[in-house]
N, C-alpha and C positions, 0 to 999 in steps of 0.2 A: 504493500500500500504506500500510496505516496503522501508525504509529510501533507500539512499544512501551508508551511512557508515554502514547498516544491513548487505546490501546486498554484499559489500565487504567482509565483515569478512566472511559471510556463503563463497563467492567464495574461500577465501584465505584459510578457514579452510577444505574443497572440495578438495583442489590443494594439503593440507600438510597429508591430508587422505592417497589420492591417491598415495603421494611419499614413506609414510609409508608401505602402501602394496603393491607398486611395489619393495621396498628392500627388503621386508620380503618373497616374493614370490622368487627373485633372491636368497639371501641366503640360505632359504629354500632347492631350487632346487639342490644347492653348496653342500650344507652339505650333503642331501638324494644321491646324484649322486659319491663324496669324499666316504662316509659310506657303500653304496651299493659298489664300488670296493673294501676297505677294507674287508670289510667282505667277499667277494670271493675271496681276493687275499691270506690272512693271515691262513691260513691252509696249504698253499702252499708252503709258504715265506722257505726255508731253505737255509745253509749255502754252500750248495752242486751246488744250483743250482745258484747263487748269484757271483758263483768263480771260474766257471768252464765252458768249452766249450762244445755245443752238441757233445756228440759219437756216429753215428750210430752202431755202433762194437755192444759198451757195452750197448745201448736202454736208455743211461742218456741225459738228456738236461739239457744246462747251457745258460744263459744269457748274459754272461761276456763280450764276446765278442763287443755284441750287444750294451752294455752299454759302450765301450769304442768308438767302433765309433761313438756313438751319441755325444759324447765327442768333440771328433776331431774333426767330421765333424764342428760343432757347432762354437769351439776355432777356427779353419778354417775362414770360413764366417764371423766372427766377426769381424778378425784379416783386413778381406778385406775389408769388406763393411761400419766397421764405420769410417773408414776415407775419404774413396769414399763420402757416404754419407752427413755427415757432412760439408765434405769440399765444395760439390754441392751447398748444401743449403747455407753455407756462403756467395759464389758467388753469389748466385741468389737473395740474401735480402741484401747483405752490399757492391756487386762488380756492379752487372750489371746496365747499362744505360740503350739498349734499353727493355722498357718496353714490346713491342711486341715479341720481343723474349722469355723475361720472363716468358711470359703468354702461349708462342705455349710450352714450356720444361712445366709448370707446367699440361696444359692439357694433355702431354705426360707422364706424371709420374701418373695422376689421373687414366688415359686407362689402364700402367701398373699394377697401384694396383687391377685393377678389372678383369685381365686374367684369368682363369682358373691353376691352377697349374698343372696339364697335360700337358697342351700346353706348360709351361715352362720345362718340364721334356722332352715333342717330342723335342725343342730346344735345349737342351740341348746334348740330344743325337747326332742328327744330325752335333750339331756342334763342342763340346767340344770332341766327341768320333770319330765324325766318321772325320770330318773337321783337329780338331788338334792333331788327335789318341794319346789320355787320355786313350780311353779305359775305361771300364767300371770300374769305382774306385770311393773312398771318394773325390779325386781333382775333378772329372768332376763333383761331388754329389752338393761341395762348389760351383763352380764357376756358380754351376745353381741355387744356394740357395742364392748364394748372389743377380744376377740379383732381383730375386722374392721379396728379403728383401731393396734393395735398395729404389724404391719407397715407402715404408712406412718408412723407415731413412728420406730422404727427405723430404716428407710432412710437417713430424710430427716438424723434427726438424726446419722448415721455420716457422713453425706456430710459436714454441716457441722463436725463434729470433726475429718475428715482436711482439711480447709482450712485449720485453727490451721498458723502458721511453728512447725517444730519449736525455731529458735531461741529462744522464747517456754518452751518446757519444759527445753530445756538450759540455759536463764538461771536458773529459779527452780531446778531441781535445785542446780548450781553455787554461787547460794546457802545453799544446806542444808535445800534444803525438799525434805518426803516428798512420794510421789506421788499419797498423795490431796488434800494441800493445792495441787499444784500444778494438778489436776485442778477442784476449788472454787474457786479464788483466782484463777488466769489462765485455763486451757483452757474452765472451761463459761462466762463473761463474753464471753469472745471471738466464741464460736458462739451468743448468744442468739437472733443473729435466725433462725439457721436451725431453732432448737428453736421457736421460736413461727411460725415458716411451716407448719412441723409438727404444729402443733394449730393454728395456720388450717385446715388444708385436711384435717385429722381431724374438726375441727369441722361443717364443711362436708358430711363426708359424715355426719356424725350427723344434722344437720340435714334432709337429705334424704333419710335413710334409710325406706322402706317394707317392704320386701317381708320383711325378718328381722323386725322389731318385728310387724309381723304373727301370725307364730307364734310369737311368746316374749311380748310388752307385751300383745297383745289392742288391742280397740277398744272399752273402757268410756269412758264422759264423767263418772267420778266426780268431787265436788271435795273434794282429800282433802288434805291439810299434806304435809310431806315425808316423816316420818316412818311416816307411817301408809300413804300414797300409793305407795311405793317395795314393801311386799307385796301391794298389790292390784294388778287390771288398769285398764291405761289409756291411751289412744290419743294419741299425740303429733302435730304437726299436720300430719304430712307423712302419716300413717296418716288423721288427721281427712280432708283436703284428698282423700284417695283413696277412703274411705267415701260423702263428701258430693258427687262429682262424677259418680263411676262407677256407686254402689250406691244414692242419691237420686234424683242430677239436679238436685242442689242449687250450681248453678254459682258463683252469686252467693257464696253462702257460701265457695265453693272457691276464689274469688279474692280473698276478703278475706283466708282465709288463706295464699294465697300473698305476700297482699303483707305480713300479720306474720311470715312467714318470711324476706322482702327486707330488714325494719326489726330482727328477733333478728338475721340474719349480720349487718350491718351492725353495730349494736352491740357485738355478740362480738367479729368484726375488729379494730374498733377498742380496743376494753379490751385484746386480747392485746397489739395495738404499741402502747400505750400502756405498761402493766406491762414489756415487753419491753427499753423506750428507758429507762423506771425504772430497770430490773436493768443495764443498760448502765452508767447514769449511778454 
């Protein structure tokens, strides 16, 4: 028979196996899936089509466009929803009393995260186009991207609020500090990174979003400034990449813009933990 302490260490060295080849299979998968659109996208990659809008006329397609509304849209949503968001969750971990209420908004926001994004994009339509005539544009695209991105703000960032040690807020209280200073001053410092994992992975689904922007942004390739660009329609490149693969046949093109979609997250990521380890500091 085998000991006690055998049989642990065989369990524990089982479980650190097992972690080892479930990472190696994920990055694995990362790298071969990264490699595999490189390598179809970069024969493609030129300066031509990088800088330039399609012309039916002249039989060129450009990207440009495409890459600027994903911009906007993106800067849009952000600009909205992480203060919306944030500030919810504030409320709902360091404002509100009754507890029952807490619990009916948080089961509300769990329902929202598990919708279909279609049905955010039918809503969107209906309401933002046809209810407050937006019109089919980058604003109606935001204000249905924000809805969708709200509850994971929320969540995520409640969860990282009730992680702060209450001793941290009984200290500055005790001090003589009110509760929104102590809220500013120590509680949102402490939880930054879980407020910027937050909008990593809101980001992430912007980025990838189709099937809403669809019926609210449209699939125009105008090239328009921000300003002007945000009341027209116009195809972001996850909307482009699905126009140009499905409804073309234009593959080449669908993999370039998959891998300017690999090189925006990337960048994005990286500026949030960046600014994030800033606000830390």
């Amino acid at each position: 028979m085998l000991s006690y302490k055998l049989k642990r260490q065989m369990f524990s060295y089982s479980i650190k196996a097992l972690m080892y080849l479930c990472a190696f299979i994920t990055v694995s998968l990362s790298l071969f899936l990264i490699s595999y659109i490189v390598y179809n996208a970069y024969p493609y990659i030129t300066y031509e089509i990088l800088t330039t809008k399609p012309s039916y006329l002249k039989g060129t397609i450009g990207i440009l466009p495409d890459i600027l509304n994903t911009i906007y849209i993106i800067f849009t949503t952000i600009l909205i929803v992480l203060p919306l968001g944030v500030g919810a969750a504030i409320y709902l971990v360091e404002y509100a009393k009754n507890k029952r209420l807490v619990t009916l908004i948080e089961y509300a926001i769990e329902t929202l995260s598990g919708i279909p994004s279609i049905i955010y994009g039918l809503f969107g339509m209906l309401f933002f186009i046809n209810f407050m005539n937006l019109q089919t544009s980058l604003l109606a695209g935001s204000l249905t991207l924000v809805i969708m991105s709200l509850p994971t703000i929320i969540r995520t960032t409640s969860e990282s609020l009730k992680t702060v040690s209450k001793s941290y807020r009984e200290g500055a209280f005790a001090l003589g500090a009110r509760q929104f200073y102590v809220i500013r001053t120590v509680v949102l410092p402490s939880c930054i990174s879980g407020i910027s994992a937050s909008l990593i992975l809101a980001i992430g689904r912007m980025l990838g979003e189709s099937a809403a922007l669809l019926f609210t942004a449209g699939f125009a390739h105008g090239l328009n400034n921000y300003f002007d660009g945000m009341y027209e329609s116009g195809a972001t490149l996850s909307v482009a990449l699905f126009v140009y693969a499905k409804e073309q046949g234009e593959f080449e093109v669908a993999f370039v813009i998959a891998f300017i979609l690999l090189i925006l997250s990337f960048i994005i990521n990286m500026l949030t933990t960046f600014l994030s380890k800033r606000f830390q500091k």
